[in-house]
Every structure is written in structure tokens, then in C-alpha cells.
C-alpha positions, -999 to +999 in steps of 0.1 A: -530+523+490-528+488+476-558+478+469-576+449+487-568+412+474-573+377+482-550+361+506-564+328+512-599+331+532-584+369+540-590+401+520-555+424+525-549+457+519-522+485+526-522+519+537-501+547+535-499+563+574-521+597+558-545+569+543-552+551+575-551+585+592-579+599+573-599+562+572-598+561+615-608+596+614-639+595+593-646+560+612-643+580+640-665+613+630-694+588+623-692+571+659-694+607+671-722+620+651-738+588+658-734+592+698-753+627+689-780+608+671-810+611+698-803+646+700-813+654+662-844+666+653-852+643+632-854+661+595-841+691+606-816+709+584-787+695+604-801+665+606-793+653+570-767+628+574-782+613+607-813+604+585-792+593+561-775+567+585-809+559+604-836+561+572-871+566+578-895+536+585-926+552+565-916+576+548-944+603+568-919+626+591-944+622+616-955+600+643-948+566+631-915+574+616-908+588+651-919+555+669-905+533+644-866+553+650-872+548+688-876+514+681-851+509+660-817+532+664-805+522+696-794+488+679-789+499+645-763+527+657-748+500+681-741+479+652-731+511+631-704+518+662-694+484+662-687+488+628-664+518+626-645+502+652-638+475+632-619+500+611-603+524+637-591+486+651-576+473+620-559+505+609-548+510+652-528+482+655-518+476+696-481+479+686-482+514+664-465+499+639-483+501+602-489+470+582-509+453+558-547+449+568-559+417+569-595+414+570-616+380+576-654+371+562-668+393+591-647+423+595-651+427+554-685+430+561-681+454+587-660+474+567-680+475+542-709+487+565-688+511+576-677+525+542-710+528+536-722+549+560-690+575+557-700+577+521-733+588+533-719+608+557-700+629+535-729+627+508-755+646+527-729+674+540-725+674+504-758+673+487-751+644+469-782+623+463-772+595+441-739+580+432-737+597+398-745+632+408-716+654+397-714+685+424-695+713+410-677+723+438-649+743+448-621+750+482-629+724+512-660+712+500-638+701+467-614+683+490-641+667+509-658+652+472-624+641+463-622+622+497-660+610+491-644+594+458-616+576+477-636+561+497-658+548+471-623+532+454-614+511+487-653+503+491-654+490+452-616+475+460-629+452+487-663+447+472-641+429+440-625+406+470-659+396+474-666+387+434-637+363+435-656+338+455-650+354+488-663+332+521 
């Protein structure tokens, strides 16, 4: 990968094919896991990185957290959708062929919603709790770290497009 850069009023970034691979298919495990959301018991133990993506209002794991996720989710995982398919879209173009991504003032800011929420995906399967927690782990788990720190290199890449004055 090439990290992301300025182009003009465009941040642009290329992929190797395996790179955009994995990218649309963790953007595509968090639309699923999302479309599962209302069937989650909320903070059950598999319910970790669905309360990750859709926090608590209050704090209480009772009634008004409860109330306040009906209230709430049904936008905030249409928006999350929306988001990873700004992703799977970039990466998909219609003609199969790979390129450079191009991304404009919006679509960096879905991407970097989306980035987000596959690092906190992959952070509660993981039992990471804050960005410097060091998990010593080992076999597919160790894989899955090493892709957790990937994606926080493409995340930091395009957040730098945003330091250089991006609008």
C-alpha cells in the first residue's frame, strides 16, 4: 500500500489486490454483524463488539440504556452501513480493474468512520481496551492483531491527509 496523499481537494491511495481484498472484507464483516445487531443481547458475552459499535447511552445495562439503543441504532447502524460501503465501493470499482483510490472531503470521512469501527471490531474479539494495550498473542488471533495494526496505519495515513489542510 501507498499511503494516502494529497492530490488536489483528493486524498489518494493504492492497494495491492490482497490489501483491498482484506479492506472490502472487513468492511463487509461489519455490515453483517451490524445487520445482526437487534438480535444481540445487549452485553452478552458475544455481544462485545456490537456494544462497541453502538455504546451505551448511560452507562446502567438496564432499562434506559435499552430505550436509549432502540432509539438510536436503527440510524446509527444505517450510517455505519453506509459507511463500509463507501469502502467496499471504492476498492470495487464497476470495471474490475484495480487503481488508485481517490477519495473526496466526504468519502474520507466515511472511511475514516469506517476504519474506526473495524478497529473496534477486531479490538473486542481481541480484548483490546485501549490503543496501547499490548496482547501477547499467538496463531490466528496473532494474525488478526497484526491485521488490527494495519488498519490503524491506513487510518493514521489518511488522518495525516487531513493535517495538511484537508477540505
Amino acid at each position: 500500500m501507498i499511503p494516502f496523499t494529497r492530490l488536489g481537494d483528493v486524498a489518494v491511495a493504492s492497494f495491492e489486490p490482497a490489501e483491498a481484498d482484506v479492506l472490502i472484507r472487513l468492511a463487509t464483516e461489519v455490515q453483517e454483524l451490524l445487520a445482526q445487531a437487534d438480535d444481540v443481547v445487549p452485553h452478552s458475552p458475544g455481544s462485545r463488539a456490537i456494544d462497541r459499535l453502538l455504546p451505551a447511552g448511560y452507562g446502567d445495562e438496564g432499562e434506559l440504556d435499552a430505550e436509549f439503543r432502540r432509539f438510536t441504532s436503527k440510524d446509527l447502524i444505517d450510517r455505519k452501513v453506509r459507511n463500509a460501503q463507501s469502502v467496499i465501493d471504492a476498492l470495487s470499482p464497476a470495471d474490475g480493474s484495480a487503481g488508485p483510490v481517490s477519495l473526496d472531503a466526504a468519502a474520507v470521512q466515511a472511511w475514516l468512520r469506517c476504519l474506526t469501527d473495524v478497529r473496534l471490531a477486531i479490538a473486542a474479539g481481541l480484548g483490546i481496551e485501549h490503543d496501547d494495550d499490548e496482547p501477547q498473542l499467538a496463531g490466528p488471533d496473532r494474525y488478526l492483531l497484526e491485521v488490527y495494526r494495519w488498519v490503524a496505519f491506513v487510518q493514521e495515513s489518511l488522518i495525516s491527509t487531513l493535517e495538511a489542510d484537508f477540505s
